[in-house]
C-alpha positions as CSV (number, residue, x, y, z in Angstrom):
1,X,-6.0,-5.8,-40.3
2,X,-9.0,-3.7,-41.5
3,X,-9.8,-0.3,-41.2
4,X,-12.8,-1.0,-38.6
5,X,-9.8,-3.2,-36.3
6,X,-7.6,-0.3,-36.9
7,X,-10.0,2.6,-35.9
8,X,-11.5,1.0,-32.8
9,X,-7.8,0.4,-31.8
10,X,-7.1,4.4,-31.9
11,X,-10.2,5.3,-29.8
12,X,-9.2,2.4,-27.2
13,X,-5.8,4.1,-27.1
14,X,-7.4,7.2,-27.2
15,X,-9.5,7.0,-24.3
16,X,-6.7,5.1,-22.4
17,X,-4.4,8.0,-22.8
18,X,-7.0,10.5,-21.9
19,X,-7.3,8.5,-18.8
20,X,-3.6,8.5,-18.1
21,X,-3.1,11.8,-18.5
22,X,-6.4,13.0,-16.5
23,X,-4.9,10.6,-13.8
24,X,-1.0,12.0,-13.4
25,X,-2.5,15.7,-14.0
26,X,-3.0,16.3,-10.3
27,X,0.6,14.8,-9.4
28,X,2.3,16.5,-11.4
29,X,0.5,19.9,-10.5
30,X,1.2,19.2,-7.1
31,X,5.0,18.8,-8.0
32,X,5.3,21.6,-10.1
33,X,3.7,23.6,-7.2
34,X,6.4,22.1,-4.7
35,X,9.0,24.3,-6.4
36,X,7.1,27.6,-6.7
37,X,7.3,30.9,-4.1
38,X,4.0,31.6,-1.5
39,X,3.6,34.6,-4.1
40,X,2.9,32.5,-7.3
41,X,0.9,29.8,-5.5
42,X,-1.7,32.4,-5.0
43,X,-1.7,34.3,-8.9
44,X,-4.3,34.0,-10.9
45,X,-4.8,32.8,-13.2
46,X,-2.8,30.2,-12.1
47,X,0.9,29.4,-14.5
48,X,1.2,25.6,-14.5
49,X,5.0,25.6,-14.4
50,X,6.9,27.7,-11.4
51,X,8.7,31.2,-13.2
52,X,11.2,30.8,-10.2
53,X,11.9,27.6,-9.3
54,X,13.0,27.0,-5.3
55,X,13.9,24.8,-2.9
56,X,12.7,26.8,-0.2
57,X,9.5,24.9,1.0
58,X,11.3,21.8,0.6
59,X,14.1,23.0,3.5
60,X,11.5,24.7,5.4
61,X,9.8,21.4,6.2
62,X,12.6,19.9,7.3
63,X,13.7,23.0,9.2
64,X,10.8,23.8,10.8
65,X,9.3,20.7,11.5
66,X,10.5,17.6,12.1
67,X,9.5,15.8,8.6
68,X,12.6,13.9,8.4
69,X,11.2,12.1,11.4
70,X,7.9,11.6,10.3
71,X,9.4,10.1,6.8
72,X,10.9,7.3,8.8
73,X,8.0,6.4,10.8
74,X,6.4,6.1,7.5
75,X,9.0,3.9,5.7
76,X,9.5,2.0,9.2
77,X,5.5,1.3,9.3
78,X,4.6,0.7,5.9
79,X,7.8,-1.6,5.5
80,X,6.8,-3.6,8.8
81,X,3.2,-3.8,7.9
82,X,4.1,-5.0,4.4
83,X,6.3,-7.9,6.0
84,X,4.0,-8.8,8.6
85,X,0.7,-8.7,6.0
86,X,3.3,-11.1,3.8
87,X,4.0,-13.5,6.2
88,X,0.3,-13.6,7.5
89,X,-1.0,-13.5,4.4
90,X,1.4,-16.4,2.8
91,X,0.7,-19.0,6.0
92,X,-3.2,-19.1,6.3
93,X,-3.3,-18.8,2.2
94,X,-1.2,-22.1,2.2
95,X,-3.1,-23.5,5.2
96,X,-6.3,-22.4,4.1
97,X,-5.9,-24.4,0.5
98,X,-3.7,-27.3,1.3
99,X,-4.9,-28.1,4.6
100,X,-8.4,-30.0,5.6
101,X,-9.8,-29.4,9.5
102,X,-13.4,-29.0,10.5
103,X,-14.2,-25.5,10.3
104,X,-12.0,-24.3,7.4
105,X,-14.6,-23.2,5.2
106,X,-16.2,-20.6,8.4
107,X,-12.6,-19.6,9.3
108,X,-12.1,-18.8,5.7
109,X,-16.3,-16.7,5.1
110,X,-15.5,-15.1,8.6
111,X,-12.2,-14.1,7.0
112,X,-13.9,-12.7,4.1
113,X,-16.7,-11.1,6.0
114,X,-14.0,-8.4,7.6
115,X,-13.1,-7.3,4.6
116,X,-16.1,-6.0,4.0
117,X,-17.0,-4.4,7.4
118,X,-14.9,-0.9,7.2
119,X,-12.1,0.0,9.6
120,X,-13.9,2.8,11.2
121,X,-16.2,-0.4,12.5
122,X,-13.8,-1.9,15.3
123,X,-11.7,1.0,15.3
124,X,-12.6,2.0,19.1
125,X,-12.6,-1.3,20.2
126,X,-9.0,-1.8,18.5
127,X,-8.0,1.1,20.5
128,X,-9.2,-0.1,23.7
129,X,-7.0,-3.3,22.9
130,X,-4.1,-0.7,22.4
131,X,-4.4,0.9,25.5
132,X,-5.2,-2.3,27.7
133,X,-2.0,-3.5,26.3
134,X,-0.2,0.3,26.9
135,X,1.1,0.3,23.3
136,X,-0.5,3.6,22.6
137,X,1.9,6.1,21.0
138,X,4.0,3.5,20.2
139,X,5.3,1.8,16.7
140,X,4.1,-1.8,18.0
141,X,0.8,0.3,18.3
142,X,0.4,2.0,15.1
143,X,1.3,-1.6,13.5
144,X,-1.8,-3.6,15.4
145,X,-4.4,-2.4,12.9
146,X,-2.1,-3.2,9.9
147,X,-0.8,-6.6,10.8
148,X,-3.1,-8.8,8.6
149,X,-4.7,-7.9,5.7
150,X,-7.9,-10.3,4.7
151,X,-7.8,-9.5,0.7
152,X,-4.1,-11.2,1.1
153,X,-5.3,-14.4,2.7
154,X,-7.8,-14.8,0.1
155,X,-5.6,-13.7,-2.7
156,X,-2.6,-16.5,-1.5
157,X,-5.1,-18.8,-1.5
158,X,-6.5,-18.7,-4.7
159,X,-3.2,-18.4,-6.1
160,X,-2.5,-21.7,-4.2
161,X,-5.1,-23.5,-5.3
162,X,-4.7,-22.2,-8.9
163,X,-1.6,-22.9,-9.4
164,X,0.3,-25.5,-7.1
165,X,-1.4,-28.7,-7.6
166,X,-1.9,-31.5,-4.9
167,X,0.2,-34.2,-6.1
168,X,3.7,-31.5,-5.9
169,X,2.6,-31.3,-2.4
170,X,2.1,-35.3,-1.8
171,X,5.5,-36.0,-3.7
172,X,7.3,-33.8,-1.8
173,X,5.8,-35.5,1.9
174,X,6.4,-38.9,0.4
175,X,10.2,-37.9,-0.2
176,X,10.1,-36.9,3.5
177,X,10.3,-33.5,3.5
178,X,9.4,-31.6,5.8
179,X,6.0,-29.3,6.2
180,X,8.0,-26.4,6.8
181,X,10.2,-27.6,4.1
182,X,8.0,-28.3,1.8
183,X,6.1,-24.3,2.1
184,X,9.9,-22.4,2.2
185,X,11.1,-24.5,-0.4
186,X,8.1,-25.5,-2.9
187,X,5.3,-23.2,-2.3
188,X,7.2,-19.8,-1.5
189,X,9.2,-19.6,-5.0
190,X,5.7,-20.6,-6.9
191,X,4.0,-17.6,-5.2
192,X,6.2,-14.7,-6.2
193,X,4.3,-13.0,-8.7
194,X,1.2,-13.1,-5.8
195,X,3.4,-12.2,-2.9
196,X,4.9,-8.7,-5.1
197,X,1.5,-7.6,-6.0
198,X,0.3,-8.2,-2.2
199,X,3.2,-6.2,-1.0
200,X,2.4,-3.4,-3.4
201,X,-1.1,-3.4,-2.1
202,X,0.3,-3.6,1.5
203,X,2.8,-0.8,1.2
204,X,0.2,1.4,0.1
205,X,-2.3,0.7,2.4
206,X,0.4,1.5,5.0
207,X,1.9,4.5,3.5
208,X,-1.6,6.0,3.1
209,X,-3.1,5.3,6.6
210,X,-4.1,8.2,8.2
211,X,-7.0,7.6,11.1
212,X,-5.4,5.0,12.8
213,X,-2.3,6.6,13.3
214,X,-3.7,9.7,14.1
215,X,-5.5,8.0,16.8
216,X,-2.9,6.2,18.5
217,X,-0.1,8.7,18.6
218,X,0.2,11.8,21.0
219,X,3.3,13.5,20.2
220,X,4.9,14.1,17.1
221,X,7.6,12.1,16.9
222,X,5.8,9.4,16.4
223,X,3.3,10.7,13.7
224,X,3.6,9.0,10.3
225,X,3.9,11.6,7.0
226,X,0.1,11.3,6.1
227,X,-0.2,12.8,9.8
228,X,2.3,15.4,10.0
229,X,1.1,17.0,6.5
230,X,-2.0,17.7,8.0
231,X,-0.5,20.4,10.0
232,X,0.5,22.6,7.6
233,X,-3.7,23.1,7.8
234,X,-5.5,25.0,10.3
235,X,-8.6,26.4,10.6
236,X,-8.0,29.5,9.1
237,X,-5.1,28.9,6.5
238,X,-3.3,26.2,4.1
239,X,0.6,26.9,3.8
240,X,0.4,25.3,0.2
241,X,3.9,25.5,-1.0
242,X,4.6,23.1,2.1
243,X,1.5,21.1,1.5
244,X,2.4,20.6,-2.1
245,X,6.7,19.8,-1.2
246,X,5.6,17.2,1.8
247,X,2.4,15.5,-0.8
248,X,5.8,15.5,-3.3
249,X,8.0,13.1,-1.6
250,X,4.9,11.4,0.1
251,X,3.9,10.5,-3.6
252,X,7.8,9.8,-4.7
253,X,8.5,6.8,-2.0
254,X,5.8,4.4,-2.8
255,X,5.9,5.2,-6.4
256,X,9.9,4.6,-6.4
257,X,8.9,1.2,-4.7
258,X,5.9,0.0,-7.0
259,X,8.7,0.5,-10.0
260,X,11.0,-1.5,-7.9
261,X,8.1,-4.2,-8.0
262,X,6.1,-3.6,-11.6
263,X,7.7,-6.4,-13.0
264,X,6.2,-8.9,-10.4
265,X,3.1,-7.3,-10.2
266,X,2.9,-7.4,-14.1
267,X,3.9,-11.2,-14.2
268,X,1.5,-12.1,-11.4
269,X,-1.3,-10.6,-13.6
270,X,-0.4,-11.8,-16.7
271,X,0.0,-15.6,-15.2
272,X,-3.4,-15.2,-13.3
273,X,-5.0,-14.3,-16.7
274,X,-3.6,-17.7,-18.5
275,X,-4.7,-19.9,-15.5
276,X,-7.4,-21.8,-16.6
């Protein structure tokens, strides 16, 4: 390896750990200011690490407001949506790629086309739906908007198409197996690395939804974590030692579950890069 190879190796590194590290600043700020008093959130200049560490915003949350509540609606929403986007996701991938019927190729551009239109779009008239159906300030309710995601469907299908081939498929009918069979037991293992970075992308998408559920609940036991932190603003003041402990363990659950999941997410990249 040459010195040129060797140099332009550094500055890539270089510029990739300057990126890294501009990235995790904010979190970890954010941490650090979890643990500090009201008294030192305000000094300035500002001390990056707390000169008293505490605990005390951390049980004032939970004391004075009913966080532990809202954490569950969020792990019970984000975990239901990721399941739901999953199975949606998984089914009209597989039909979408294996299957021919007149009209696949609309079904599959209309598909497509609301991924582009923004939620805020049908978000009233998704509402309306909600309340016709007196789901509002419900679970079941919060979940409607999140039930399918389009970028899955196309994502399983690609994946599909890339990497299960036609004649598994036909060999597996001829045998006499089952279609159900056949997409539990041959296409389902070949799509794990796909379905682990969909249900990273799901989970967050979940975790981090804030207008919709906003919207659809009215009391706040049923307010998700992205919800209930925006309380500790008003008009006139931000309580930023709670702000800071409730962004903490809203920023610790999904990251505890994408290392749960990096090694499929890793593999499904690394196989999607080799498919020719």
């Amino acid at each position: 390896m040459n010195k040129n190879n060797i140099l332009q190796r550094l500055i890539v590194h270089f510029i990739l750990l300057s990126g890294a590290i501009f990235m995790i600043l904010p979190f970890c700020w954010v941490a650090v200011n979890s643990f500090k008093k009201p008294a030192e959130l305000i000094v300035y200049p500002p001390s990056f690490l707390p000169k008293e560490p505490t605990l005390s915003n951390f049980i004032t949350i939970f004391k004075e407001t009913p966080f532990f509540r809202w954490l569950l609606n969020s792990v019970e929403f984000a975990i239901l949506s990721t399941i739901s986007i999953l199975i949606t996701s998984t089914l009209s991938g597989y039909i979408l790629a294996k299957f021919k019927f007149p009209g696949r190729g609309l079904i599959f551009i209309t598909i497509l086309a609301t991924a582009i239109a923004p939620f805020e779009v049908y978000m009233i008239s998704l509402y309306l739906i909600a309340s016709k159906l007196r789901i509002l300030n419900s679970m079941i309710g919060i979940l409607l908007g999140y039930l399918v995601m389009s970028f899955g469907i196309f994502l399983i299908r690609q994946n599909v198409i890339a990497s299960i081939p036609d004649e598994l498929i036909e060999a597996a009918r001829v045998d006499g197996a089952s279609e159900l069979w056949i997409f539990f037991r041959v296409v389902l293992p070949l799509l794990k690395g796909p379905m682990g970075a969909l249900s990273i992308l799901a989970f967050l998408q979940a975790w981090t939804a804030f207008v919709w559920p906003l919207l659809v609940a009215s009391s706040k036991d049923m307010y998700t974590l992205e919800v209930g932190l925006a309380l500790f603003q008003t008009g006139f003041s931000v309580d930023y030692g709670k702000v800071s402990a409730g962004a903490f363990i809203a920023i610790l659950i999904p990251t505890i579950f994408f290392l749960l999941m990096r090694r499929t997410f890793f593999e499904s990249i690394a196989l999607t890069g080799l498919r020719e």
